[in-house]
C-alpha positions in Angstrom: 112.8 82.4 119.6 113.6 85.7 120.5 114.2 88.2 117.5 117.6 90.2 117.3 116.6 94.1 116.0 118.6 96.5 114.3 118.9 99.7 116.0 119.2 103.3 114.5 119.4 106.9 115.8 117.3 109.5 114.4 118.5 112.9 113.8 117.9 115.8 110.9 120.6 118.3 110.1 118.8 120.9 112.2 118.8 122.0 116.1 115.3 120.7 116.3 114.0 117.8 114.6 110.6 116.8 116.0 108.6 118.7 118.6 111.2 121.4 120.3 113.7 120.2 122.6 116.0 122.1 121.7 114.7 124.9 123.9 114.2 122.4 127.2 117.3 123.0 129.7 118.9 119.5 129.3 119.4 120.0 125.4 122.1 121.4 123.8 122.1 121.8 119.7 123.4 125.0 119.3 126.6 123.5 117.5 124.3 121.6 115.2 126.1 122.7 112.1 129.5 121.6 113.4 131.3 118.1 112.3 132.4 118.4 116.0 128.8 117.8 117.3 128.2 115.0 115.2 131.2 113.4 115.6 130.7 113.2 119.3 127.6 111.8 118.2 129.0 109.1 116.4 131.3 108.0 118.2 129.3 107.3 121.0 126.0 105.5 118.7 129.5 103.4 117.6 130.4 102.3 121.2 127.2 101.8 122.1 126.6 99.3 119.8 124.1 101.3 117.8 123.9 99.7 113.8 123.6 103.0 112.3 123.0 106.7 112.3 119.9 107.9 110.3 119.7 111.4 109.2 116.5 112.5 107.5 116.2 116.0 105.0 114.2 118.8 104.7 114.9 120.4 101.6 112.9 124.0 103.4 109.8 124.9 104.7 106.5 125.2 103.3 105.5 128.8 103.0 101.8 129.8 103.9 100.0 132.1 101.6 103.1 134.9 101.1 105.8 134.1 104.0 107.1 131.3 106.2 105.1 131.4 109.4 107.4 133.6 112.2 107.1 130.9 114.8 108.9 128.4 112.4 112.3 131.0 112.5 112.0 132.5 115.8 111.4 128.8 117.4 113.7 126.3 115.0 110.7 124.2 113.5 113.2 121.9 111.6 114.6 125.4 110.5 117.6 126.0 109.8 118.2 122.7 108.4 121.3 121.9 106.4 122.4 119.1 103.7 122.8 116.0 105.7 125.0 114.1 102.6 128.1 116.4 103.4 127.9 114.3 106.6 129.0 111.7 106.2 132.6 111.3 104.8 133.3 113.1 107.7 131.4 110.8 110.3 132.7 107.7 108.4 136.5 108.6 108.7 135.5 109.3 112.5 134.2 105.5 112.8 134.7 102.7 111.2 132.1 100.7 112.1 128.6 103.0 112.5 126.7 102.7 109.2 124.8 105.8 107.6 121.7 106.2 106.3 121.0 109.2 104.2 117.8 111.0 102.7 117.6 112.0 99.0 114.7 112.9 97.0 113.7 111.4 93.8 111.8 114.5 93.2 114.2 116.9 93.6 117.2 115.0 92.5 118.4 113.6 89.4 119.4 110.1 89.2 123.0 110.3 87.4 123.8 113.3 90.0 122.8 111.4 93.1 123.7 107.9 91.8 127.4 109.2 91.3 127.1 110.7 94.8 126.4 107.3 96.5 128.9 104.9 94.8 131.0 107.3 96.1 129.9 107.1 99.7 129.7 103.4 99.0 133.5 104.0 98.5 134.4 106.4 101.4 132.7 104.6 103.8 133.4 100.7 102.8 129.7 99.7 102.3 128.3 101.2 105.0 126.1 103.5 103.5 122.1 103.2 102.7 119.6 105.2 100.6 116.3 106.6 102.0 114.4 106.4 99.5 111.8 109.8 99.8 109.1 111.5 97.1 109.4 114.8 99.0 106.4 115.5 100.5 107.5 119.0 101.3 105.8 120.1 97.7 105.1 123.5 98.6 109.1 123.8 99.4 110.0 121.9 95.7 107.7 124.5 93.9 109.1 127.8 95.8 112.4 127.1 96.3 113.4 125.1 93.0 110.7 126.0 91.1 108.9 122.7 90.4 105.1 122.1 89.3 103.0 120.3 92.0 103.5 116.7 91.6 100.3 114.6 93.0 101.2 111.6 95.1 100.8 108.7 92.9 102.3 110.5 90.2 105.6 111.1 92.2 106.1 107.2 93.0 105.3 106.4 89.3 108.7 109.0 89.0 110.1 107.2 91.8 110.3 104.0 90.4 112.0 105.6 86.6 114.3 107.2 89.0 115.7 104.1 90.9 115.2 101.8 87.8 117.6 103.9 86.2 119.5 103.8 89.4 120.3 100.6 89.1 121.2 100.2 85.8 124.0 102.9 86.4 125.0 100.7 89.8 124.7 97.5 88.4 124.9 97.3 84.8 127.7 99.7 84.0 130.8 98.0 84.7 131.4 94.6 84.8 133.6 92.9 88.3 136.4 93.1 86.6 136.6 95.8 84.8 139.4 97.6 86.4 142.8 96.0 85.1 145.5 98.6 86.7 148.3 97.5 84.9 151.1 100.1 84.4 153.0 97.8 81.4 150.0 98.2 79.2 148.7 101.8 80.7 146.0 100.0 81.3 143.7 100.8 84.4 140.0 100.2 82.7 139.1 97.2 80.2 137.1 99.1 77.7 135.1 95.5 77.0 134.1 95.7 80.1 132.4 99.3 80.5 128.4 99.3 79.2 126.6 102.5 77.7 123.7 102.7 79.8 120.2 104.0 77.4 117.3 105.1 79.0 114.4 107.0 77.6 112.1 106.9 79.8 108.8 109.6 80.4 110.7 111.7 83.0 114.3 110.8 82.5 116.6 110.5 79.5 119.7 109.2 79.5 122.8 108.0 77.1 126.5 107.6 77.9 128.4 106.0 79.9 128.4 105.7 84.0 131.8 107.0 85.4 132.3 105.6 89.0 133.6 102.3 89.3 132.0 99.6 91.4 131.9 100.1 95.0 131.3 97.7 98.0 127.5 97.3 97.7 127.2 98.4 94.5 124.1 99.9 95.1 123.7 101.3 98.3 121.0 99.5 100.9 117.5 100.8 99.7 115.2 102.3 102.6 112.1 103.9 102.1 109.4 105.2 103.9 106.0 104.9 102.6 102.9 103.7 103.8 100.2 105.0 101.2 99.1 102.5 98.9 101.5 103.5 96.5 104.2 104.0 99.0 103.5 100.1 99.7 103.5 98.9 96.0 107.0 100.9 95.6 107.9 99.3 98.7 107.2 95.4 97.6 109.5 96.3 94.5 112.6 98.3 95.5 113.1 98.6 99.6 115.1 96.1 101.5 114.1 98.2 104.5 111.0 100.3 105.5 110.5 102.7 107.5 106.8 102.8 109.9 105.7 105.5 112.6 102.2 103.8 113.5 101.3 103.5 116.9 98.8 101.5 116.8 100.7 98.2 117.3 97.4 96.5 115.6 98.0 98.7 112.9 101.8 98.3 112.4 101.2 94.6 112.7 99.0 94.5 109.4 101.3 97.0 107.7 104.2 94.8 108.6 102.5 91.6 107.0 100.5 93.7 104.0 104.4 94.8 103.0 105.8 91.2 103.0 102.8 89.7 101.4 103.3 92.4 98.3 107.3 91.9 98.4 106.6 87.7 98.2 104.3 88.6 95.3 106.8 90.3 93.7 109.6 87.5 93.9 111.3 89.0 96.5 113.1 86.7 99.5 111.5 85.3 102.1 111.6 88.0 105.1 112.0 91.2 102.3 111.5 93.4 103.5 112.8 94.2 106.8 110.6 96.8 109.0 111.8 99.7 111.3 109.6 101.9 113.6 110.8 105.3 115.4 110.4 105.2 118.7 110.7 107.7 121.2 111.9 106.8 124.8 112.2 108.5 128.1 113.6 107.4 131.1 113.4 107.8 135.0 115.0 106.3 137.7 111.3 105.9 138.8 108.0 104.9 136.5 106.4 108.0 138.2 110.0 109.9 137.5 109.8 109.1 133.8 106.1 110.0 133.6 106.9 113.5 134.6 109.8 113.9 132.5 107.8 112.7 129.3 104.8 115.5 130.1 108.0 117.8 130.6 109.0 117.1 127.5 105.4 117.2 125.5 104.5 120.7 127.4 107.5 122.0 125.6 106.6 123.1 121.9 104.0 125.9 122.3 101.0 125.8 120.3 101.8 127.5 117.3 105.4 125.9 116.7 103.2 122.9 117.1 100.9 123.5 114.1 103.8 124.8 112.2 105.9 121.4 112.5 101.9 119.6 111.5 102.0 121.8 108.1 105.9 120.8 107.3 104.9 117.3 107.8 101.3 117.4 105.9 100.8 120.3 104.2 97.5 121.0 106.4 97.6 124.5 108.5 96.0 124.1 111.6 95.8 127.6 111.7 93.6 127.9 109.5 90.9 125.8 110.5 87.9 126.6 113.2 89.2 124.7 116.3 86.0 122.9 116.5 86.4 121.5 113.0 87.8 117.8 112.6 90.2 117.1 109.7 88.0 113.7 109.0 87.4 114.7 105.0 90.1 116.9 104.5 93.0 116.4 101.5 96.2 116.9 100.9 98.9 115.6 97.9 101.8 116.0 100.6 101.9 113.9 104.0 99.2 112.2 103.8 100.2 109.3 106.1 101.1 112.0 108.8 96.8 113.3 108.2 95.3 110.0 108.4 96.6 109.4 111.9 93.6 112.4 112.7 91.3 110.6 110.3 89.0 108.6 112.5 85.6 109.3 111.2 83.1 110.3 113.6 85.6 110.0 116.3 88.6 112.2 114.3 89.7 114.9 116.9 89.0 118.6 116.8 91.8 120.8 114.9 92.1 121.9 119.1 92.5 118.6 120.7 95.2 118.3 117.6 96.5 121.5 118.6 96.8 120.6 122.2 98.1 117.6 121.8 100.6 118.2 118.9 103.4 116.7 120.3 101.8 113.4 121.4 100.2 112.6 118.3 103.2 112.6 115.9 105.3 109.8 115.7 105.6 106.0 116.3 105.3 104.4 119.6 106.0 105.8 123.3 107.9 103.6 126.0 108.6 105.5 129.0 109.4 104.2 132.6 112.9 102.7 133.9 115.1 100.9 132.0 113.3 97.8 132.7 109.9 98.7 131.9 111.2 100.1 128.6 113.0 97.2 127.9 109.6 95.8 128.4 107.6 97.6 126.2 110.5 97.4 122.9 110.0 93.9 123.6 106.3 93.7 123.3 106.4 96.3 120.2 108.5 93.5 118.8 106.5 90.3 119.7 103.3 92.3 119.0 104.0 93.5 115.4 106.9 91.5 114.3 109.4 95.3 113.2 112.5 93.9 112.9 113.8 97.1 115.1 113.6 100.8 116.1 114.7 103.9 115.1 115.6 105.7 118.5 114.6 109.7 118.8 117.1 110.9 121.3 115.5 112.0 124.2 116.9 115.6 124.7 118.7 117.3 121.5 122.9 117.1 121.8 125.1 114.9 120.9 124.7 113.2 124.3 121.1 112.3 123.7 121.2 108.7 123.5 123.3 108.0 126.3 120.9 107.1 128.6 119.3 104.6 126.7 123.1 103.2 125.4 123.6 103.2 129.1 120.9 101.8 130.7 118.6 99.8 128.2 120.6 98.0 125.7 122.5 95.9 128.2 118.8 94.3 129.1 117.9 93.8 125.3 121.4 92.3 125.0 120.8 90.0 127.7 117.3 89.3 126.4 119.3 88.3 123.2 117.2 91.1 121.4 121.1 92.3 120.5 123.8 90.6 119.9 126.8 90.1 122.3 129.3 92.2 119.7 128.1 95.0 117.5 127.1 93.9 114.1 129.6 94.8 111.0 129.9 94.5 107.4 128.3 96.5 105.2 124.7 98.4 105.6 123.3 95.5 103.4 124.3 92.7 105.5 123.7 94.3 108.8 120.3 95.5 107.6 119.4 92.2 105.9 121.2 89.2 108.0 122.7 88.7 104.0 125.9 86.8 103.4 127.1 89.3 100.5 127.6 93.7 100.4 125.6 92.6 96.9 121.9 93.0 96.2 120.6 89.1 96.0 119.4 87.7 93.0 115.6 87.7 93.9 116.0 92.0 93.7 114.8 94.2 90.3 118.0 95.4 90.4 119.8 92.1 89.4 117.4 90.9 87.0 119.5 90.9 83.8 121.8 89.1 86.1 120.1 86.3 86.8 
């Protein structure tokens, strides 16, 4: 039986989110920080049938020794990047059918603030908004720009998990279903009865009063996240409905796929939970041979040194740094460490130069390139071969045109594959992300366990 996926775009809040097309002639980002630019965006992901828009954060850049590399200003390496939340009332009063997924720290946040900030989008948008849940591993940035302590990597999921426990409690346990009354004879719009203080004194959050945003569609938002450590896995089994891969070694995804649905099943969760999302990037020719020179186009684009500057904001490592001989095999780091263990092979790790030369092949999830048929072809074995339950879809060329080609030209063949439905899926981000019957967080979830 063929499997129906879900289907995201990628984007950041920046003119150039991964590699540097933004400087290649077909691109065009220079409006980046307009609602214009994205709502051309949108509206054409909506059309198209897309399920949602994704928009990832950066928070800053990582500063080596005294001063942020030149080549990460005077080439846009993911800078300037601005705050994708302010999106997306915007984008969902543009649409009413796209979902949105948004980024949000649980490092750099606090969970009342952002809590409050998505039952309202919950609201705006009607349910069709989803958390991604990150730890920031931009630590450098946390430390310089908001003048946190470095947090080691296990230590920020065991604050992960406080944070979205306490989450929940303020999404699920504050007000019962019926807690709004609205009757203007008694002047009554909220049933006190019904209204919970919500206590938590927990080791890195406090709290004590009383939530003040009414239940929304989902209640809690959908719950994404994106790790693949071993803690990123065990936070995973507990919390995420969705995850979020980039392993291109469909061998690899394939045991990452099961290992996160055998620790879900072991935590109670549903049958299924949860559901798994690769990127993807794709490019297309009218020819195989066309598409093959437009993809070596596209990798000869970021030079060297924006290339090593977009490795350090993902994993903390400067190339730079290291003899060009060396191999990164036994080196550390407490930031993106599943970005560094793609390089760490053992004996056969590359050199820090065959990293540097091939910077902008090596980073990401899978590659399909070739026409429209062949790439249907390859999404198709991804699928079959690792069991994801759909891609997230880098545009092509930067602009708010950049998935056009694939809208175009590949998703009629997945749809008459029956990889996507006939009509674009609806509802809220939960049930178009889960195949649920209910905007609500099922039974079988942490978050509903005094409900039960």
């Amino acid at each position: 039986m063929t499997k129906q996926i879900i289907l995201g775009a990628f984007e950041e809040l920046t003119p150039n989110f991964i590699g540097n097309s933004w400087s290649h002639e077909r691109s065009d980002t220079r409006d980046f920080a307009t609602l214009e630019y994205w709502q051309t965006m949108v509206r054409e992901l909506d059309a198209g049938g897309f399920d949602f828009l994704f928009l990832a954060e950066a928070l800053g850049y990582p500063m080596s020794g005294e001063d942020v590399p030149e080549v990460v200003l005077r080439e846009a390496v993911q800078f300037p990047v601005h705050d994708p939340m302010t999106l997306i009332s915007g984008l969902a009063a543009t649409v009413d059918r796209l979902g949105f997924v948004v980024t949000a720290s649980t490092t750099s946040q606090h969970p009342y603030l952002n809590a409050r900030a998505f039952t309202s989008l919950d609201h705006l948008t009607g349910g069709r908004i989803a958390w991604n849940i990150v730890t920031s591993d931009n630590q450098v940035a946390l430390v310089k720009l908001l003048g946190q302590t470095l947090t080691p990597h296990d230590e920020r999921y065991r604050r992960a998990d406080e944070f979205v426990e306490l989450s929940l409690k303020l999404w699920e346990d504050a007000w019962d279903d019926d807690a709004i009354v609205y009757d203007k004879t008694t002047r009554t719009f909220t049933d006190p009865s019904k209204v919970h203080r919500i206590r938590h004194d927990g080791h890195y959050f406090q709290l004590d009063g009383y939530y003040p945003s009414t239940p929304s569609v989902q209640r809690t938002p959908a719950l994404l996240q994106a790790g693949t450590s071993s803690a990123g896995r065990a936070f995973a089994a507990k919390y995420a409905e969705c995850v979020f891969i980039s392993d291109r070694d469909p061998e690899l995804a394939a045991r990452n796929v099961k290992s996160l649905r055998e620790l879900a099943a072991a935590n109670g969760r549903e049958p299924g939970t949860p559901r798994v999302l690769t990127d993807v990037s794709i490019v297309l020719g009218d020819t195989e041979e066309e598409a093959w020179r437009l993809r070596a186009e596209l990798d000869a684009t970021p030079s060297r040194e924006s290339g090593a500057a977009l490795f350090m904001g993902w994993s903390g490592v400067d190339l730079m740094k290291f003899d060009p001989d060396q191999t990164l095999a036994d080196v550390s780091t407490e930031v993106g460490q599943a970005t560094l263990a793609i390089f760490q092979n053992g004996d056969e790790s590359p050199t820090v130069g065959e990293i540097l030369d091939g910077i902008a092949t090596s980073i990401g999830g899978p590659r399909a390139t070739g026409t429209p048929e062949q790439v249907a072809d390859q999404l198709q074995a991804i699928v079959d071969t690792t069991d994801v339950d759909g891609f997230l879809v880098q545009h092509t060329y930067g602009g708010p045109h950049g998935y056009r080609d694939f809208i175009d030209r590949v998703m009629p063949l997945l749809r008459d594959r029956g990889m996507l439905p006939q009509e674009p899926r609806e509802g809220s981000m939960r049930e178009r992300l889960t195949a649920s019957d209910s905007p609500r967080l099922p039974l079988s979830h942490p978050g509903r366990a005094n409900q039960r």
